[in-house]
PANUNU-160708 format. One line per 5 residues: number of its first residue (from 0); their letters; for each residue z, y, x of N, C-alpha, C. Coordinates in pm, 1 decimal, decimal comma, always signed. Layout:
NUM> a> Z/Y/X/Z/Y/X/Z/Y/X | ...;
END
This chain:
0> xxxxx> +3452,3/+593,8/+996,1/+3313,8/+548,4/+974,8/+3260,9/+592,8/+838,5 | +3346,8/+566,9/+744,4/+3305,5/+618,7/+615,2/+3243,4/+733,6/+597,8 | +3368,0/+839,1/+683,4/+3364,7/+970,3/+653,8/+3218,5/+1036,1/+714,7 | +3191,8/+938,6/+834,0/+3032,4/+998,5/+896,4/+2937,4/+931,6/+820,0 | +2925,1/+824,1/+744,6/+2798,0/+795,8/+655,4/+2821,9/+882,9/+552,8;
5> xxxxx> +2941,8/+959,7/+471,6/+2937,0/+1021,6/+372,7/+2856,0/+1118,7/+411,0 | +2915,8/+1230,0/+509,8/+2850,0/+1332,0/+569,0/+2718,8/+1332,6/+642,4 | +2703,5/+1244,9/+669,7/+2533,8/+1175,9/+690,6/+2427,2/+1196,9/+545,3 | +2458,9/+1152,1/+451,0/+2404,1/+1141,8/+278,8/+2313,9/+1260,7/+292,6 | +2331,2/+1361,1/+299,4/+2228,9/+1461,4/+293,4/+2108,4/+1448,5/+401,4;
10> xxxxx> +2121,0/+1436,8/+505,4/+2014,0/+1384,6/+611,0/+1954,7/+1262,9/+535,3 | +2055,6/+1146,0/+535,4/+1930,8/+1034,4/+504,9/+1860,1/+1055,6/+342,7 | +1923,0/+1141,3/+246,6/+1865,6/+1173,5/+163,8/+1722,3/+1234,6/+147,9 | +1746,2/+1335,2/+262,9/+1573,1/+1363,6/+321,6/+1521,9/+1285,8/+366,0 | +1559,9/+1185,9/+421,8/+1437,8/+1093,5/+496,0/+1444,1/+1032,8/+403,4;
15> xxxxx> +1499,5/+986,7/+275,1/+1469,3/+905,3/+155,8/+1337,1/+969,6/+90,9 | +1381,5/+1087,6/+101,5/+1229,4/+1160,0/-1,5/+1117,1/+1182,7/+78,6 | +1087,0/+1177,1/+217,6/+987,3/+1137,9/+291,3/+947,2/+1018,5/+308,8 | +1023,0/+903,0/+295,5/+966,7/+778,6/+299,9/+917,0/+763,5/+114,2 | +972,5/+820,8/+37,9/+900,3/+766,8/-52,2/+780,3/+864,8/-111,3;
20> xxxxx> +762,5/+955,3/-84,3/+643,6/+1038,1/-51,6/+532,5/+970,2/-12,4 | +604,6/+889,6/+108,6/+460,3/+870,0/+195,1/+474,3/+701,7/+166,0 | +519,4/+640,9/+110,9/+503,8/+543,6/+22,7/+409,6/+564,8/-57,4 | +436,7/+620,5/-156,4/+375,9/+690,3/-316,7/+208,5/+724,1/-258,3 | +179,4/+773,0/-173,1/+60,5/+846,9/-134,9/+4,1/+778,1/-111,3;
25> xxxxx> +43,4/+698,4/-15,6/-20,9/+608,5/+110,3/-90,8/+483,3/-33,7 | +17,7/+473,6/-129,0/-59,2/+341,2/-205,9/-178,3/+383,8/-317,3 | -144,2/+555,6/-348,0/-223,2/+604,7/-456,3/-367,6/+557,7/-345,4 | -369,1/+604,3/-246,9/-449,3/+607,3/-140,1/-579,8/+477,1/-162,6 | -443,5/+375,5/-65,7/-476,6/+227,5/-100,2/-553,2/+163,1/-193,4;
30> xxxxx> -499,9/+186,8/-330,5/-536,3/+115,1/-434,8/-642,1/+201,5/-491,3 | -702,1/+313,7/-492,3/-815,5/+345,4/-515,7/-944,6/+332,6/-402,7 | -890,9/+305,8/-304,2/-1018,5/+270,6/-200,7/-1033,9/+133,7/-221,7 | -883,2/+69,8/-207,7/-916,0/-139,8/-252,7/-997,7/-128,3/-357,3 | -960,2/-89,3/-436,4/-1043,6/-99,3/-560,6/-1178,9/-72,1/-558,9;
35> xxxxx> -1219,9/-0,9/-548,4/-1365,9/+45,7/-430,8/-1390,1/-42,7/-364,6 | -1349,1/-121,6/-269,3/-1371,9/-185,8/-199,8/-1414,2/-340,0/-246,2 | -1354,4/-376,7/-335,0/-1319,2/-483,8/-380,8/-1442,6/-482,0/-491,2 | -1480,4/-371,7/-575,6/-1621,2/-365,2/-671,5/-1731,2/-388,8/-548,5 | -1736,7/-337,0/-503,0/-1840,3/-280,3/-425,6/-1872,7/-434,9/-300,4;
40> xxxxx> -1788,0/-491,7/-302,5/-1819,9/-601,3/-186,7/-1859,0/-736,9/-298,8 | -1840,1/-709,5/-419,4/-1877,0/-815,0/-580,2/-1999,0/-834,1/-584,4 | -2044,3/-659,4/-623,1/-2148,8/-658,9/-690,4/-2224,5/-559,0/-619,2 | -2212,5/-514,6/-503,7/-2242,6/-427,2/-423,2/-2423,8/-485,6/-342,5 | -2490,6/-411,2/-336,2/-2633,0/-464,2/-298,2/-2621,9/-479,2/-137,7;
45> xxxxx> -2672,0/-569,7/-61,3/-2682,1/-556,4/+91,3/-2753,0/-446,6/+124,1 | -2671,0/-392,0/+227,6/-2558,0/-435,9/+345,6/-2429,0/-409,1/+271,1 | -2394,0/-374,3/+192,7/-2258,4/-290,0/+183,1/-2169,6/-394,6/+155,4 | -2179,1/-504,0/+101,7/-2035,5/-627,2/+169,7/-2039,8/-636,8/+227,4 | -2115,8/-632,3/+325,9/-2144,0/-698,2/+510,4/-2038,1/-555,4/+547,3;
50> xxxxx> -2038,7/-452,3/+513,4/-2001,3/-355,9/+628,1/-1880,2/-352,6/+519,4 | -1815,1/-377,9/+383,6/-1666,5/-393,9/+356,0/-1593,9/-476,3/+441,0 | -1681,9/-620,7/+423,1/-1618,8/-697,0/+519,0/-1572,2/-696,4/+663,2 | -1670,1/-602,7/+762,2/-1642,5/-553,1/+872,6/-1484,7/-493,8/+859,8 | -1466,1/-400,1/+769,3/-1385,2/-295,4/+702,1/-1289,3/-343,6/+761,4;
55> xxxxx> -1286,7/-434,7/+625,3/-1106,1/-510,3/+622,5/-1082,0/-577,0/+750,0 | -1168,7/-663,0/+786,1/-1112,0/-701,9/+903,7/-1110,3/-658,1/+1060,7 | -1122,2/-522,7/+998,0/-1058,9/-396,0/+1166,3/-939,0/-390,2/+1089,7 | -919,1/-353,5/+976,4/-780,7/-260,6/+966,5/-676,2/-404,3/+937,8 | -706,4/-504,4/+903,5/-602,7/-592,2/+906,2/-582,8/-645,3/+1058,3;
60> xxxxx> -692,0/-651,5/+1144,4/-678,6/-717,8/+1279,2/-571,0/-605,8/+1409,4 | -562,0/-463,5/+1332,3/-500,3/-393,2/+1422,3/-378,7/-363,6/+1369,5 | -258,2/-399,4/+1482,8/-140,8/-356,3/+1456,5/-91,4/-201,0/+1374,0 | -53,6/-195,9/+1311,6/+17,1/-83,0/+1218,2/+30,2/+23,1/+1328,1 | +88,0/+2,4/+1451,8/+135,0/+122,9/+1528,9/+6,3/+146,5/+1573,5;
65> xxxxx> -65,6/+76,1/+1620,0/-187,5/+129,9/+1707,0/-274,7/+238,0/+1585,5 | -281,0/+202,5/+1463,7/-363,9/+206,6/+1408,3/-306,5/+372,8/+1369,5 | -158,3/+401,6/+1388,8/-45,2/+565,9/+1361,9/-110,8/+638,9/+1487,7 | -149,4/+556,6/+1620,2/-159,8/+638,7/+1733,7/-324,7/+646,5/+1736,1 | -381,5/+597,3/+1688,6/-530,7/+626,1/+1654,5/-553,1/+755,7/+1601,2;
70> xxxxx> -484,8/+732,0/+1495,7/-517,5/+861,9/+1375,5/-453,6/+1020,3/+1421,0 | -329,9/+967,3/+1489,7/-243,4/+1085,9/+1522,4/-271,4/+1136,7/+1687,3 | -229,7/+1035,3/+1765,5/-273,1/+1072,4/+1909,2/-416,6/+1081,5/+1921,4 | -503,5/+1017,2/+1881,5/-650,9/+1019,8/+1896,2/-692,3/+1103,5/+1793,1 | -701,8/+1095,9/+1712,2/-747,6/+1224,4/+1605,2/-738,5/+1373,9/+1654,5;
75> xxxxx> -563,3/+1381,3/+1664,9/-504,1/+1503,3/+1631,5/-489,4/+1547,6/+1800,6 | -429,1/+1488,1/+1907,4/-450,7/+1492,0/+2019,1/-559,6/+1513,8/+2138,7 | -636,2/+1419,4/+2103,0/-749,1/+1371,9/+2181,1/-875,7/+1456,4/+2112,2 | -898,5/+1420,2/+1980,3/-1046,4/+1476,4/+1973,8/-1019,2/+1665,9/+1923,6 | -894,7/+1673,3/+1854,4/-891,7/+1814,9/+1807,3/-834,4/+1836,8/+1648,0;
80> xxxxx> -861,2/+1722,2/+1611,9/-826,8/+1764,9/+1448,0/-700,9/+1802,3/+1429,9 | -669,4/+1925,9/+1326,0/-530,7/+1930,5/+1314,6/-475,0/+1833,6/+1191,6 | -421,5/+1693,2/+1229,8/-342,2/+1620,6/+1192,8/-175,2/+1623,5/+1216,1 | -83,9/+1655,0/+1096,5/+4,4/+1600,2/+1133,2/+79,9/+1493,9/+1094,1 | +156,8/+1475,0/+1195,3/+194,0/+1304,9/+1159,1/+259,0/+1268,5/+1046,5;
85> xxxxx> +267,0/+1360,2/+922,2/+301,5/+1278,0/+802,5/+168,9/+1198,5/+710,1 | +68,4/+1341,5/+708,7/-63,8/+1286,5/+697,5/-116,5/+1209,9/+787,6 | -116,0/+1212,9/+906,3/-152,3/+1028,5/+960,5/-97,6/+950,4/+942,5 | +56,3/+921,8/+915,6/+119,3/+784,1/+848,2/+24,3/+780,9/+676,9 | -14,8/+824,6/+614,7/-67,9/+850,2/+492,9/-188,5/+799,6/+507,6;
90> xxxxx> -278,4/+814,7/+593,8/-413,2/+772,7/+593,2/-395,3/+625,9/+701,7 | -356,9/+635,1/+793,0/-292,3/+522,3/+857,3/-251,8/+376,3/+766,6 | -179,1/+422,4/+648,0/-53,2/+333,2/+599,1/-219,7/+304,9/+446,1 | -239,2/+386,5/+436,1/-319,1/+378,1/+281,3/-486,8/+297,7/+333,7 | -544,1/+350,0/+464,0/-670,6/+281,5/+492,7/-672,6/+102,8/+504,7;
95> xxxxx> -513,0/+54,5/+618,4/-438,4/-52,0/+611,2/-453,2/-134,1/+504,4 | -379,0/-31,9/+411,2/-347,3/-77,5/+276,0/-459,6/-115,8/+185,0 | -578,8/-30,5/+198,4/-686,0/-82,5/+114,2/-765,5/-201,2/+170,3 | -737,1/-270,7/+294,2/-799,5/-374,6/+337,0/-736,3/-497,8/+276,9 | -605,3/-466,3/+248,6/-521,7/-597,7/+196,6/-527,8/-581,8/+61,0;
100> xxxxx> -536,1/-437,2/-28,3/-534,9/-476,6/-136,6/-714,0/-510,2/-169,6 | -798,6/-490,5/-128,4/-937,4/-467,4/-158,9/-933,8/-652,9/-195,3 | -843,8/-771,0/-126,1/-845,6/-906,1/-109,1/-791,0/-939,4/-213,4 | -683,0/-835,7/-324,6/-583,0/-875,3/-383,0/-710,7/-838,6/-527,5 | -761,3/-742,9/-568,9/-828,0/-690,6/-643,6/-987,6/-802,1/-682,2;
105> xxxxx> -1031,4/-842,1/-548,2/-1140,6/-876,5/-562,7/-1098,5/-1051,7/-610,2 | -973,5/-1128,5/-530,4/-972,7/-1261,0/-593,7/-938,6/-1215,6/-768,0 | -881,0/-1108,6/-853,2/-840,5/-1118,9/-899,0/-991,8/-1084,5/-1031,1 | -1060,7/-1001,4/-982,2/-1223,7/-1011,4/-1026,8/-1252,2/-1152,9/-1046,9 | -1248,5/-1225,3/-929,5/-1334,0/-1381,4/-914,0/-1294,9/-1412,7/-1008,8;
110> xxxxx> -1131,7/-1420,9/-1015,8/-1119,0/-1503,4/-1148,6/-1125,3/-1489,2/-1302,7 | -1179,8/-1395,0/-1318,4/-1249,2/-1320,3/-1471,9/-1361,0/-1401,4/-1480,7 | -1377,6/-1496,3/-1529,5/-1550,8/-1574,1/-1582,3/-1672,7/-1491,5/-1600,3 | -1744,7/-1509,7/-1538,3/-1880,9/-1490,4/-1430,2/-1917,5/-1419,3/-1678,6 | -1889,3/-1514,9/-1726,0/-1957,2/-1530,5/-1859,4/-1907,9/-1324,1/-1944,5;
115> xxxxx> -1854,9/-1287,6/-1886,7/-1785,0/-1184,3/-1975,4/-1918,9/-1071,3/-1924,1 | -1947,8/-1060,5/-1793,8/-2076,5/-993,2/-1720,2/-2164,1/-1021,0/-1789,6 | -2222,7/-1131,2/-1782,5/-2300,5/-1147,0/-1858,1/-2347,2/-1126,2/-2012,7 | -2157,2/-1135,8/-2093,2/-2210,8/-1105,3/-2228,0/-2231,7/-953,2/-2234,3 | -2190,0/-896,9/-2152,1/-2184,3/-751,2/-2201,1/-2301,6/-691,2/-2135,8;
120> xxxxx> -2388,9/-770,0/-2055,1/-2523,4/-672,0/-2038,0/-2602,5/-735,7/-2127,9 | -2554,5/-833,2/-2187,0/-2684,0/-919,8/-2299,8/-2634,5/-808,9/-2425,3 | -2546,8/-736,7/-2444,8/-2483,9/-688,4/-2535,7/-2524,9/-530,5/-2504,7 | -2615,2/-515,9/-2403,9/-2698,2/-355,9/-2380,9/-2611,1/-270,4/-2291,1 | -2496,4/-313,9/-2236,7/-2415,4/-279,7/-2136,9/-2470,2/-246,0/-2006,9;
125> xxxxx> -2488,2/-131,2/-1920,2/-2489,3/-154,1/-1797,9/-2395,8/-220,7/-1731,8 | -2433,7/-215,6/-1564,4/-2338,7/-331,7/-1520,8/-2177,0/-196,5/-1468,4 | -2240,6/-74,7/-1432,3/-2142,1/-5,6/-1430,8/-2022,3/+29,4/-1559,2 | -2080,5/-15,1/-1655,7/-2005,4/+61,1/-1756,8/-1912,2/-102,2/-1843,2 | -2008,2/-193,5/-1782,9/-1916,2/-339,4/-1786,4/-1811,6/-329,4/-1711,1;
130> xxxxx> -1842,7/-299,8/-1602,8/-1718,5/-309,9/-1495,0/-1605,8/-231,6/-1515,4 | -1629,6/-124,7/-1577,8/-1524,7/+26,2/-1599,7/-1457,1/-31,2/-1696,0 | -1520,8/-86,4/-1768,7/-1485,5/-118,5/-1970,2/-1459,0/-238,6/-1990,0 | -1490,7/-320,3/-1908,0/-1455,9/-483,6/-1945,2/-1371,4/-537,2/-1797,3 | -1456,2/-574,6/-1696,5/-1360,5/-634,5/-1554,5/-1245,2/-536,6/-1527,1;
135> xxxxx> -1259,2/-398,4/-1508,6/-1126,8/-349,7/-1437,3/-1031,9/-344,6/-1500,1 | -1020,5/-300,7/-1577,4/-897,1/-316,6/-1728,6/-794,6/-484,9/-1703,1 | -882,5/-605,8/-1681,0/-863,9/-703,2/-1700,1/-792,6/-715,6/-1533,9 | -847,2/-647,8/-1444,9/-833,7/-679,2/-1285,6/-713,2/-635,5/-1265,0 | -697,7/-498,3/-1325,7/-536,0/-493,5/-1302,3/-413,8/-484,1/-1333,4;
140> xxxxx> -451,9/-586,6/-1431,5/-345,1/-665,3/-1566,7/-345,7/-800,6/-1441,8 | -418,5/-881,2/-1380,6/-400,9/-987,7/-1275,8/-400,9/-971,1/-1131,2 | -378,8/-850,2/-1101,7/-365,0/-791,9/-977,2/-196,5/-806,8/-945,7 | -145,6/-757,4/-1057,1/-1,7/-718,4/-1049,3/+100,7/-791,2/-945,4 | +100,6/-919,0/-953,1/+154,0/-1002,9/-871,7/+121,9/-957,9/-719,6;
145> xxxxx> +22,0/-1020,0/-724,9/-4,3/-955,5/-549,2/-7,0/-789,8/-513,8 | -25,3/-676,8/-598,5/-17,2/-577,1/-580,5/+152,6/-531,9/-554,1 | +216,8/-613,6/-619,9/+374,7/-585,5/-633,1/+400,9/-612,0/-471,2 | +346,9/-718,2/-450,5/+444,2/-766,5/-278,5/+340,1/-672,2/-198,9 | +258,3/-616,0/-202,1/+170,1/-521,4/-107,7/+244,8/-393,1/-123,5;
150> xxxxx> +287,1/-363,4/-212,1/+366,3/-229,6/-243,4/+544,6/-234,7/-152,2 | +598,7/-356,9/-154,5/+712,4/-365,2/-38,1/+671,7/-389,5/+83,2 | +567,4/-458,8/+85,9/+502,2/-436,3/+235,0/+467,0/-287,9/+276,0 | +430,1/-200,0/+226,9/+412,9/-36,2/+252,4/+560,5/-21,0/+235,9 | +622,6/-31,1/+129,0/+772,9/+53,1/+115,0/+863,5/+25,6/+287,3;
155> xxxxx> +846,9/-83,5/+328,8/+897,7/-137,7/+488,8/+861,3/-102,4/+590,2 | +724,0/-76,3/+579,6/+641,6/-44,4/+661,0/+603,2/+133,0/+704,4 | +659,8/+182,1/+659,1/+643,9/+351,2/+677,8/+759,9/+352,1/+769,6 | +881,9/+290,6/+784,6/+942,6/+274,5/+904,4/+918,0/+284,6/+1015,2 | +753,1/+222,4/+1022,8/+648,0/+260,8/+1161,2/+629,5/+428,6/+1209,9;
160> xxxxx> +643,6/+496,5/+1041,6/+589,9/+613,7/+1105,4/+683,8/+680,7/+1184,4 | +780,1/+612,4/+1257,9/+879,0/+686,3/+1320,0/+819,3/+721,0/+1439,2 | +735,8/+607,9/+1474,5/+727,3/+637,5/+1582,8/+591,3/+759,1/+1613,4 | +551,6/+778,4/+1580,4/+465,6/+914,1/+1534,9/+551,4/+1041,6/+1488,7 | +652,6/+1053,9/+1525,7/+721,9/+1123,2/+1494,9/+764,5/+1229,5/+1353,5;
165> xxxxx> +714,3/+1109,1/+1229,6/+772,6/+1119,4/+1102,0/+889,7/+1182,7/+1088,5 | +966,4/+1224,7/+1039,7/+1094,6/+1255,6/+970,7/+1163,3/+1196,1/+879,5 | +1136,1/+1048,3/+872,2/+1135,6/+973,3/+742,3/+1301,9/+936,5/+783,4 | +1342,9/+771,9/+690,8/+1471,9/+791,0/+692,9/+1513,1/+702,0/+825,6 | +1408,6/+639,5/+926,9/+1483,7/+543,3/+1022,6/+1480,6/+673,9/+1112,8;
170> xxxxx> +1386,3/+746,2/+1146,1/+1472,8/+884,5/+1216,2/+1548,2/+952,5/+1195,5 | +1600,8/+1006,3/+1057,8/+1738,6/+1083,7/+967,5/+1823,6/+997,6/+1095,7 | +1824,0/+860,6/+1053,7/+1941,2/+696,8/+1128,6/+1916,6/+769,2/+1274,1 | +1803,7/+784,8/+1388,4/+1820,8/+782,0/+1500,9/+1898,0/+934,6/+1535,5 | +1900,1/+1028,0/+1488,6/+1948,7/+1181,3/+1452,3/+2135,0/+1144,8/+1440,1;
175> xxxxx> +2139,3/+1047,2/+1348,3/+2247,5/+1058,4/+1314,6/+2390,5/+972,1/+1410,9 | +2298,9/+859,8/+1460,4/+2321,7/+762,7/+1532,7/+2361,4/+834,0/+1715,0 | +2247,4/+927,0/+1730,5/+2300,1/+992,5/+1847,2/+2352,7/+1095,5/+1886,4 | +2426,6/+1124,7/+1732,5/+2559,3/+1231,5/+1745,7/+2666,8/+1192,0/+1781,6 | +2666,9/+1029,7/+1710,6/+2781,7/+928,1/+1670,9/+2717,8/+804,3/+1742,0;
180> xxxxx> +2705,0/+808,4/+1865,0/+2692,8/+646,2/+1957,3/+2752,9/+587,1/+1945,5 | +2902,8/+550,5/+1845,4/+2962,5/+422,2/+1871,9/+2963,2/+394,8/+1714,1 | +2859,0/+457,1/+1649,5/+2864,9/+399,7/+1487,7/+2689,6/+373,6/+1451,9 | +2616,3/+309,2/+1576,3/+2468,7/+277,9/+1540,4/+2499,0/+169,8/+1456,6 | +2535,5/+99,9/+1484,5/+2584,4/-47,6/+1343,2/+2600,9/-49,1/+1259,2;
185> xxxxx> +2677,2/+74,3/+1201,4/+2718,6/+116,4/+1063,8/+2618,6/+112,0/+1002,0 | +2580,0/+270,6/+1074,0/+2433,2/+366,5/+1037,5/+2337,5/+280,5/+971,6 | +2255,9/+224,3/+1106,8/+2138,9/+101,0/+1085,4/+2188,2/+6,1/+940,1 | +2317,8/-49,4/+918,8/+2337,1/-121,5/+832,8/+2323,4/-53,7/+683,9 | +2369,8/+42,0/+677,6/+2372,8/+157,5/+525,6/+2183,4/+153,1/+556,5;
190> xxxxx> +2137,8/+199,2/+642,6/+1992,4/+230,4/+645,3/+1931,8/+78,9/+575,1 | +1955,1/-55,2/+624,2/+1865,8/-140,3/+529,6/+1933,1/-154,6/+432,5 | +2079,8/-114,8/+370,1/+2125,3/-163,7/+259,4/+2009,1/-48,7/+192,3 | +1937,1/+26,2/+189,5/+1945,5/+172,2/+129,1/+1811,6/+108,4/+100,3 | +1725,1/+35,2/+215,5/+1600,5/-35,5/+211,0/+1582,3/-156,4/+105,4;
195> xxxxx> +1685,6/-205,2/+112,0/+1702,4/-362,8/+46,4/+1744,7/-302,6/-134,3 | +1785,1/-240,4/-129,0/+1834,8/-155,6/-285,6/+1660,3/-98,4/-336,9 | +1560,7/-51,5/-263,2/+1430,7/-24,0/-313,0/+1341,8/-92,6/-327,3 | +1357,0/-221,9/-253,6/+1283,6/-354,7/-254,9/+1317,6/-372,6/-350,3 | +1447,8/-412,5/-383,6/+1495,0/-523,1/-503,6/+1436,1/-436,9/-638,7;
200> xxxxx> +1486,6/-297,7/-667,2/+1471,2/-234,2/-739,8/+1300,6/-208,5/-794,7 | +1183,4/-197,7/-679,8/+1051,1/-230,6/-690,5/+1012,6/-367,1/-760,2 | +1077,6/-445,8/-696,1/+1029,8/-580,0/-764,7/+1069,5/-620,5/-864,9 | +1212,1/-564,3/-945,1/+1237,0/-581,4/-1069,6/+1143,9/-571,2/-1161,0 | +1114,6/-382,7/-1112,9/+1013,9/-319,4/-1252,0/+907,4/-395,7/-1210,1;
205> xxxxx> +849,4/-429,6/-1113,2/+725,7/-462,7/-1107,7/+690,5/-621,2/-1175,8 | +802,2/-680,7/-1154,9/+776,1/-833,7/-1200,0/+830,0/-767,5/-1381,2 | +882,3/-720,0/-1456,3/+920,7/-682,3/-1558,7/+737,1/-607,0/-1636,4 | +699,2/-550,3/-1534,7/+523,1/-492,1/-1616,7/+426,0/-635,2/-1581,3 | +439,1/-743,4/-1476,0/+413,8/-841,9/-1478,2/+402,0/-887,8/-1600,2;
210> xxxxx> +514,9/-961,3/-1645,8/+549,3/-1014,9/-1764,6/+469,2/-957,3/-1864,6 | +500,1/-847,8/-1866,5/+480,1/-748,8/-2033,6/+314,8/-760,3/-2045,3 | +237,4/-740,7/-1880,1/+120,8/-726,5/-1951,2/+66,3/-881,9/-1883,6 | +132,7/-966,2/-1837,6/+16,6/-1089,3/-1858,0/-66,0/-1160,8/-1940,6 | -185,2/-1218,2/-1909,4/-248,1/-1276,7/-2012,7/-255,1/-1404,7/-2025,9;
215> xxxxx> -168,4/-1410,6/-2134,7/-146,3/-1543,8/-2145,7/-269,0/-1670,2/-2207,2 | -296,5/-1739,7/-2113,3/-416,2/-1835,3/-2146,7/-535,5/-1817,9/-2092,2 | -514,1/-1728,0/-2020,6/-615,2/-1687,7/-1943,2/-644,1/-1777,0/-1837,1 | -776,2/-1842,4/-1822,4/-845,9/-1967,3/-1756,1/-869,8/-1876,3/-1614,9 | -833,6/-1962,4/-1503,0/-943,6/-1909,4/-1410,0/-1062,9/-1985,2/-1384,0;
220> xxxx> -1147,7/-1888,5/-1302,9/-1337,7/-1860,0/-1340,9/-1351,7/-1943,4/-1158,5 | -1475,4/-1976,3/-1197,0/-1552,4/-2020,0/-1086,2/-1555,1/-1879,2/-961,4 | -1503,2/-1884,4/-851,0/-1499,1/-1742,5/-774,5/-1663,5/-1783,2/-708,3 | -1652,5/-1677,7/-706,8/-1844,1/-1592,7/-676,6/-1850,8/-1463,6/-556,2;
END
């Protein structure tokens, strides 16, 4: 058994660097559209919270897989686009992703006091250049917490893109598993130890920049 997970290491090593690829992407993705999302549904003029809000709650109301076979079978299949399925787990995993973080970003706005907006346009500030220069700076110094557990929720979750036929590392496992049918137990088991070692390891550093940059004394604000 040993000797086939040793000789395995190079396979799941590739699907290590595809899952964290499309980790890495999928959140650069995420967290600049949440973020977008999350200004823009604040202080955004009607309609445009009305139609964020629509937003988030398609991409949180639809299952993860449906949402791989949308982009990939319906996109790339059905209408014509050439998609392939690493870039649809990517836009798939990151559009997802900006509906949950856009929730994580914007409570974390609310709770910045309504009073800091205000001093800085009494202070000749636009409201864009408040927001750039004063709220966001502050948003994701108090984001961190909830951004940390949204980031193992993606790191777990690209597992989905197997079934879109990714190359990531739970397919390396199904590749390897049906050379060697009487060692799927092993396999699968090294596969979440390998999972559970990037979790733990994510949430270290992440609760460790937690710490370093919290603000300490910081009141929360009337949410708006």
């Amino acid at each position: 058994m040993l000797e086939i997970l040793a000789n395995s290491l190079p396979q799941l090593a590739e699907g290590l660097k595809t899952t964290i690829g499309l980790t890495v992407l999928s959140l650069i993705l995420g967290t600049i559209l949440g973020i977008f999302l999350a200004v823009i549904r604040i202080y955004g003029k009607f309609p445009l919270p009305y139609l964020i809000i629509f937003y988030e709650r398609v991409f949180r109301g639809i299952p993860l897989i449906v949402i791989f076979f949308l982009f990939y079978f319906g996109l790339s299949l059905q209408i014509g686009l050439n998609i392939d399925p690493f870039t649809a787990a990517i836009f798939g995993l990151g559009l997802r992703g900006a509906a949950y973080q856009a929730q994580i970003f914007r409570s974390a706005i609310n709770s910045i006091p309504e009073g800091q907006m205000v001093a800085a346009r009494s202070l000749g500030m636009s409201k864009l250049s408040a927001i750039r220069n004063i709220i966001l700076p502050q948003m994701l110094r108090l984001s961190v917490p909830g951004w940390s557990n949204e980031f193992t929720i993606v790191l777990k979750d690209t597992s989905i893109a197997f079934s879109i036929g990714v190359i990531e590392l739970m397919r390396q496992g199904r590749y390897i598993y049906v050379n060697n049918p009487d060692y799927v137990l092993p396999v699968f088991l090294f596969i979440a130890l390998i999972y559970f070692i990037m979790v733990i390891s994510a949430n270290k550093t992440l609760s460790y920049l937690e710490k370093k940059y919290k603000m300490s004394g910081f009141e929360i604000g009337v949410e708006r």
